[in-house]
C-alpha positions in Angstrom: 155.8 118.4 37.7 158.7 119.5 35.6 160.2 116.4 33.6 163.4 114.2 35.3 166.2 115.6 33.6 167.7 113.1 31.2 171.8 113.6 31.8 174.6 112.0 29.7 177.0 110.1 31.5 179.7 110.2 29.2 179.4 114.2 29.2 179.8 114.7 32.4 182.3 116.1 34.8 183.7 114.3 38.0 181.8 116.8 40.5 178.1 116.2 37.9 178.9 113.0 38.4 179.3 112.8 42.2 176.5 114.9 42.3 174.1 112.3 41.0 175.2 109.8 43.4 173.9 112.0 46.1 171.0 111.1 48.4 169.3 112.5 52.0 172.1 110.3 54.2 174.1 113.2 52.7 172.2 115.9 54.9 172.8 114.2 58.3 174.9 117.3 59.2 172.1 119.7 58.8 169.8 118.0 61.3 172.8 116.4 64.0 172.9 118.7 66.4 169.0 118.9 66.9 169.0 115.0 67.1 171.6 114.9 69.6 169.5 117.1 71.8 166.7 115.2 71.2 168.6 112.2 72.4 170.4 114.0 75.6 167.2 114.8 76.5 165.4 111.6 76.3 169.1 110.1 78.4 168.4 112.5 80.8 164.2 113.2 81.1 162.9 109.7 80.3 159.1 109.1 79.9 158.5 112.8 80.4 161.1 113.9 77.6 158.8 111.1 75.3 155.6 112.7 76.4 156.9 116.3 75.3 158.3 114.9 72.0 155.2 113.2 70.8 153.4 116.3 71.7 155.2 118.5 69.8 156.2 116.5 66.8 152.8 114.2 66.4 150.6 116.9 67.8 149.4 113.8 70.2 149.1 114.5 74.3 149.7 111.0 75.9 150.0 110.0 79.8 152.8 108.4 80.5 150.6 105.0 81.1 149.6 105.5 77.7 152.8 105.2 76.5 152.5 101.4 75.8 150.1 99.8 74.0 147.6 97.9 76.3 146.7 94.5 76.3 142.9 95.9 75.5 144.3 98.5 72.5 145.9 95.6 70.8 142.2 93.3 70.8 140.6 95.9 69.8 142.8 96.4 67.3 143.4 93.1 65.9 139.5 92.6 66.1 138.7 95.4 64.0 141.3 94.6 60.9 139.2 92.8 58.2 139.8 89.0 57.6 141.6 89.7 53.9 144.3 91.8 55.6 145.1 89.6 58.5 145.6 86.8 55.7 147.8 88.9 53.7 149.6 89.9 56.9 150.1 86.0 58.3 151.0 85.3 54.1 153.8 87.4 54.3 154.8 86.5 58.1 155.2 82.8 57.0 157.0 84.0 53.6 159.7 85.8 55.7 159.6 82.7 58.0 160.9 80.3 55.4 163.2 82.2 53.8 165.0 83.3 56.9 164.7 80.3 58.5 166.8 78.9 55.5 169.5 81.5 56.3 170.3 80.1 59.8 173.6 78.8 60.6 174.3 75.7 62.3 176.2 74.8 65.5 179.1 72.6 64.6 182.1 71.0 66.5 184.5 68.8 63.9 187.7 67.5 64.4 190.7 69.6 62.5 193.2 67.8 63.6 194.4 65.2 65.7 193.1 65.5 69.3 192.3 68.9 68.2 188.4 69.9 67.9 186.8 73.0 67.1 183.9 74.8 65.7 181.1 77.1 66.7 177.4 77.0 68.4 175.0 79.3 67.3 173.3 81.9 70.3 171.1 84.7 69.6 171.0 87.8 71.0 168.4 88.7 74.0 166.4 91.6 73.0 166.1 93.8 69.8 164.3 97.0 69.4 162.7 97.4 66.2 161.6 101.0 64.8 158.1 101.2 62.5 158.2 104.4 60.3 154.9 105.9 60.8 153.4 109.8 59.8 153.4 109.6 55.8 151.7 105.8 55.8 151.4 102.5 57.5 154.6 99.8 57.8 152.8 96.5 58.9 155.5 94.7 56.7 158.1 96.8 57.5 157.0 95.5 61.4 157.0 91.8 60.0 160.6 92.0 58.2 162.1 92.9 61.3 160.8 91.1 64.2 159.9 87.5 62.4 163.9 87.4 61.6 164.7 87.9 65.4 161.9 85.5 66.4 163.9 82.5 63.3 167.1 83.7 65.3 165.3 82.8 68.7 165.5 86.2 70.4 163.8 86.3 73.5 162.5 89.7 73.8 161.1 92.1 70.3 160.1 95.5 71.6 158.3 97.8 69.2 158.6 101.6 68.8 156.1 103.6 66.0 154.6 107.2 65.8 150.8 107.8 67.3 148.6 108.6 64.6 146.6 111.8 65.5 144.1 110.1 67.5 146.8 108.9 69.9 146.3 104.8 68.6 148.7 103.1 66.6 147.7 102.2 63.6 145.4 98.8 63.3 146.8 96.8 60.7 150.5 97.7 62.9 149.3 95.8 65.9 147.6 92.9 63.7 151.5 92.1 62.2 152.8 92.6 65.7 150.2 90.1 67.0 151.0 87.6 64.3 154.6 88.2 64.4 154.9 87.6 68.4 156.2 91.1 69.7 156.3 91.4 72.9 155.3 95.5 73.8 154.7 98.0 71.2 155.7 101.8 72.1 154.2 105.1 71.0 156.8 107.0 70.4 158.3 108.0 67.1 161.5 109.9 65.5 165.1 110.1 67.2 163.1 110.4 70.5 162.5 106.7 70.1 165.8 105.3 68.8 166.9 107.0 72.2 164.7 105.6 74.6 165.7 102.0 73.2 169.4 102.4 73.5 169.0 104.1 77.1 166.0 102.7 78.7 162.7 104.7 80.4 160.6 104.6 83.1 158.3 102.8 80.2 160.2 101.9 77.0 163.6 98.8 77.9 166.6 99.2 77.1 167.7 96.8 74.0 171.0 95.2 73.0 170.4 96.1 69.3 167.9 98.4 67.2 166.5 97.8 64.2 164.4 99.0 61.3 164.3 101.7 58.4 163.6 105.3 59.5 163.7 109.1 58.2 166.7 111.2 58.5 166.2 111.9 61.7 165.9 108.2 62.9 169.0 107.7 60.7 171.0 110.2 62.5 169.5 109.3 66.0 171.1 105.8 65.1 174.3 106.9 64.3 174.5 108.8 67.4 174.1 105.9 69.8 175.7 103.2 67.8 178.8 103.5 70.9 176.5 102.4 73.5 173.9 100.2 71.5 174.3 98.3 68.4 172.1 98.9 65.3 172.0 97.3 62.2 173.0 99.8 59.7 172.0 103.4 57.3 168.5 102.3 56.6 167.0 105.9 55.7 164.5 106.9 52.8 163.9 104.6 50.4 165.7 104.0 46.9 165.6 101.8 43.6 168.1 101.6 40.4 167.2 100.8 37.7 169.5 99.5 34.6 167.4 98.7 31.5 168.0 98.8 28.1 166.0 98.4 24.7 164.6 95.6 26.2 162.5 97.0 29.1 159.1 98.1 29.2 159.2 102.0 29.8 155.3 101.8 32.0 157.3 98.9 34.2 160.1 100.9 34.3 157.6 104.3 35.3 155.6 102.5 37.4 158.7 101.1 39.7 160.1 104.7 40.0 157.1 106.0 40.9 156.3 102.9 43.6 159.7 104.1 45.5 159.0 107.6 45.3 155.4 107.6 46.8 157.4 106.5 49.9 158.6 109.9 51.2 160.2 113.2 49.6 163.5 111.9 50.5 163.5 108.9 48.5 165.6 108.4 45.5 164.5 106.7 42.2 167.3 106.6 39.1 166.8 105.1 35.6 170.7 103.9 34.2 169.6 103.4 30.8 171.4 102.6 27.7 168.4 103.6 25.4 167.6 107.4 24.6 164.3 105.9 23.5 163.6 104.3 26.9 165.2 107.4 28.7 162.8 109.7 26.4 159.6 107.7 27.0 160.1 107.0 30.8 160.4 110.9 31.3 157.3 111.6 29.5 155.3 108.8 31.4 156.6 109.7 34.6 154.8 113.4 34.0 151.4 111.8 33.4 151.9 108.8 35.5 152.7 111.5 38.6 149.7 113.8 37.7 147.2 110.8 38.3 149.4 109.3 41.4 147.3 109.6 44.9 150.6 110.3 46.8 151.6 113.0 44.0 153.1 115.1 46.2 155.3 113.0 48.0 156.0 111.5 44.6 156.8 115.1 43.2 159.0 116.1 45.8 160.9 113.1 45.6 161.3 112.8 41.6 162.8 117.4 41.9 164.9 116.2 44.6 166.3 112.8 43.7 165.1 111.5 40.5 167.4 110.7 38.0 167.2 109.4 34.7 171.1 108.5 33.3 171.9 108.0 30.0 175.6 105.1 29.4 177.4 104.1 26.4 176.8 100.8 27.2 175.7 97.8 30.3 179.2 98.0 31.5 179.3 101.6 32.0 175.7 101.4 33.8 176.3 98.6 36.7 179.5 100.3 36.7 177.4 103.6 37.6 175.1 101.4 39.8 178.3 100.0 42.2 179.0 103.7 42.6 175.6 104.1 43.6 175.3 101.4 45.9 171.3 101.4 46.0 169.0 99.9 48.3 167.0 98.4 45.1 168.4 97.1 42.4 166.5 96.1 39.3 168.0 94.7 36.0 165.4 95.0 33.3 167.8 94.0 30.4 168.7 90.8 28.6 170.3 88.7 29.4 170.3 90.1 33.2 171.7 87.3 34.3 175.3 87.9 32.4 174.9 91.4 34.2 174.0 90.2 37.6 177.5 88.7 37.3 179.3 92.5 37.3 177.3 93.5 40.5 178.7 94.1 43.6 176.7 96.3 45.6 172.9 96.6 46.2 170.7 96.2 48.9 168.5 93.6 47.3 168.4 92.8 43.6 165.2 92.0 41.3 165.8 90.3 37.6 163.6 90.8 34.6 160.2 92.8 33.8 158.2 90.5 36.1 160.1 91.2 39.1 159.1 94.6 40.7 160.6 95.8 44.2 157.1 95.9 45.5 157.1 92.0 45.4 160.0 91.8 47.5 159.1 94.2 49.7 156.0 92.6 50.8 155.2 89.0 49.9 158.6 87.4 48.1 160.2 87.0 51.6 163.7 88.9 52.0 163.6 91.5 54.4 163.1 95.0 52.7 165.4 96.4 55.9 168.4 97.3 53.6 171.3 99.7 53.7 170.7 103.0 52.1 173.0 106.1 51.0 175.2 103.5 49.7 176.0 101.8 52.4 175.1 98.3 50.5 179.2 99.2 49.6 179.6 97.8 52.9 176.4 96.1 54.2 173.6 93.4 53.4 170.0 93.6 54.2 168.8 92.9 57.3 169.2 89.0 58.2 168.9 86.0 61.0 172.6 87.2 61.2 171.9 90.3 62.7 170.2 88.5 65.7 172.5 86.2 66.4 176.3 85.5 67.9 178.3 82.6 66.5 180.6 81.9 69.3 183.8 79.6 68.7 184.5 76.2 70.4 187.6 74.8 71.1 188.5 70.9 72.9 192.3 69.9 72.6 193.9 66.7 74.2 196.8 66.9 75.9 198.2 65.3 72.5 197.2 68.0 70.5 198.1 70.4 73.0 201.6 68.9 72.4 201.6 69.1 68.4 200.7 73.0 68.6 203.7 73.8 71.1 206.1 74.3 68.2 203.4 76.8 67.0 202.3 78.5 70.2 206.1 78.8 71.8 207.6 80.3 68.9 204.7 82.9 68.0 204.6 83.7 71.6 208.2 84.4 72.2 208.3 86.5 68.5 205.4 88.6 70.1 206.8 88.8 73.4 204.0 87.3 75.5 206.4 84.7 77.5 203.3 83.5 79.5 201.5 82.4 76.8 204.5 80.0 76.2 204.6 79.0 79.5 200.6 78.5 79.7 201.2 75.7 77.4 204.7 74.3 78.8 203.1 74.2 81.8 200.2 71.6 80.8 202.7 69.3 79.5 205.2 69.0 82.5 205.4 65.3 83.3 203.9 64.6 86.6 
């Protein structure tokens, strides 16, 4: 593998610049119109549209019976997973558990005024599709950090979609976290062919109120497309981490974290912001050796040409300046203090603090769910949460005494927005009888 090139900040022009900021959402124009014939077809052709998908993109020839997981497929399953994993699995499950379960908002009616009450109750949603990237590896957490926050949030119904392996099963360790987690149907279906059969319904897969869950460009895109009739969480494509370290930060940690993002697929992104040439000159050389003896080294390869990035600043403010720009989906701050620095940031996806914190902890056992926004959409979103599952409807309860108080109010807003029935609405409650 050729080295990351090391690039100078300060020297560079506003389009280098912009240029280094680029990821794969960027590319959603080069694949749209396939997707959205993928997904007019799956509106219009159902379970046999799924059938021919899966044959021809996962080389798998499936009945359309066969398109659910069975009752039978999941013991099996579950019964063949070895005890270590299904204890990692049900660590992690209860992990996710109590962190989102300390994210939940409460129902609450207070007096605001007098005889004037109001507030909200908390009501979740009542089904959620959730999408498992499959192909390149196995998501059994990526499963978990979706569904356990919708089962915290008390959503009835947690359907699951996820690519066939070659021998037409899904893989085991899957179904264990679906088991554990409490879905209720797991699909075998995979790509934009199953972000469509969620938001419109088949003969097999339900139609959802709201899909979930990372995904490849194509998934991304699919997404995007049927946001206006189904609502989705948000840009959760390939997989990124930032990293800002100085002098300070162990160049193998810093190697190793790059590398543990790019192993994910060719399209993810993985950027050193470093203030130290030193650091910048030793990471590069490590990442070369460290990607030779890598078992996904291909992937990792692929990803590193395409989207690695190693960025050399003047000085901490002018990195996290270069990470808000960024926007990533990982964050880490491997400088000291990170704390003072955690202070200037404003958008990331999740953030990790210190040498001892590597993504790969969040992503699998801290708790958190590693569903975050991608392509820098962490400018506008946060990772996925109990919130996305629920509805916080408002309460109000006025007497006719503080009906009364608010008149003033009501009439003359009404009558500077010329809406005379509002005014009257109220006028009319507080006619003497």
């Amino acid at each position: 593998m050729k080295p990351v090139k090391i690039v100078n900040l300060a020297r560079c022009s506003e389009k280098q610049r912009e240029s280094l900021l680029a990821r794969s959402e960027l590319e959603i124009d080069s694949v749209f119109p396939q997707v959205q014939k993928i997904v007019a077809n799956v509106c219009r052709g159902g379970d046999r549209a799924l059938l021919d998908y899966t044959q021809r993109f996962d080389g798998v020839r499936l009945k359309s019976g066969q398109l659910r997981v069975s009752d039978v497929e999941f013991r099996r399953a579950y019964q063949s997973v070895d005890a270590a994993t299904v204890k990692a699995i049900r660590a992690a499950a209860e992990a996710i558990r109590k962190f989102h379960a300390m994210q939940m908002p409460r129902s609450w009616v207070k007096q605001i005024a007098p005889g004037v009450k109001a507030g909200q109750i908390v009501r979740p949603i009542k089904s959620v599709g959730v999408y498992v990237p499959g192909g390149l590896a196995r998501y059994p957490s990526s499963l978990l950090m979706a569904a356990v926050p919708a089962k915290v949030a008390g959503v009835k119904k947690i359907v699951v979609c996820t690519p066939p392996g070659k021998d037409g099963r899904i893989d085991a360790s899957v179904l264990a976290a679906a088991k554990v987690a409490g879905v209720d149907a797991v699909f075998k279906v995979g790509g934009a062919q199953a972000i469509a059969a969620m938001a419109f319904g088949t003969e097999t897969v339900p139609k959802v109120e709201k899909i979930v869950g990372p995904g490849n460009l194509y998934v991304l895109t699919a997404k995007q497309i049927v946001s206006s009739i189904v609502r989705i969480d948000f840009a959760a494509g390939p997989s990124e981490v930032l990293i800002v370290a100085d002098e300070s930060a162990d160049a193998h940690f810093v190697a190793s974290d790059l590398i543990s993002q790019a192993e994910h697929d060719p399209n993810a992104a993985a950027v050193l912001v470093t203030t130290s040439k030193e650091l910048a000159t030793e990471v590069q050389k490590l990442l070369i050796e460290m990607v030779r003896q890598a078992p996904r080294r291909e992937i990792v390869s692929r990803a590193l040409i395409k989207y690695g990035r190693i960025v050399l600043t003047r000085d901490l403010d002018e990195a996290v300046k270069f990470a808000n720009d960024y926007a990533p989906e990982h964050l880490e701050l491997m400088v000291k203090p990170q704390h003072s620095l955690l202070k200037k940031v404003e958008n990331a996806g999740s953030i990790f603090l210190g040498n001892f914190s590597p993504v790969a902890a969040g992503d699998l056992a801290v708790g958190p769910s590693h569903i975050l926004p991608t392509g820098g959409a962490a400018k506008q979103s946060s990772g996925l949460s109990v919130l996305d599952f629920i509805k916080l409807p408002t309460v109000q309860e006025l007497s006719r005494e503080g009906l009364g108080r608010l008149v003033p109010v009501v009439v003359r807003l009404a009558e500077l927005e010329s809406l005379p029935g509002h005014a009257r609405s109220v006028r009319e409650r507080l006619k003497e009888v």
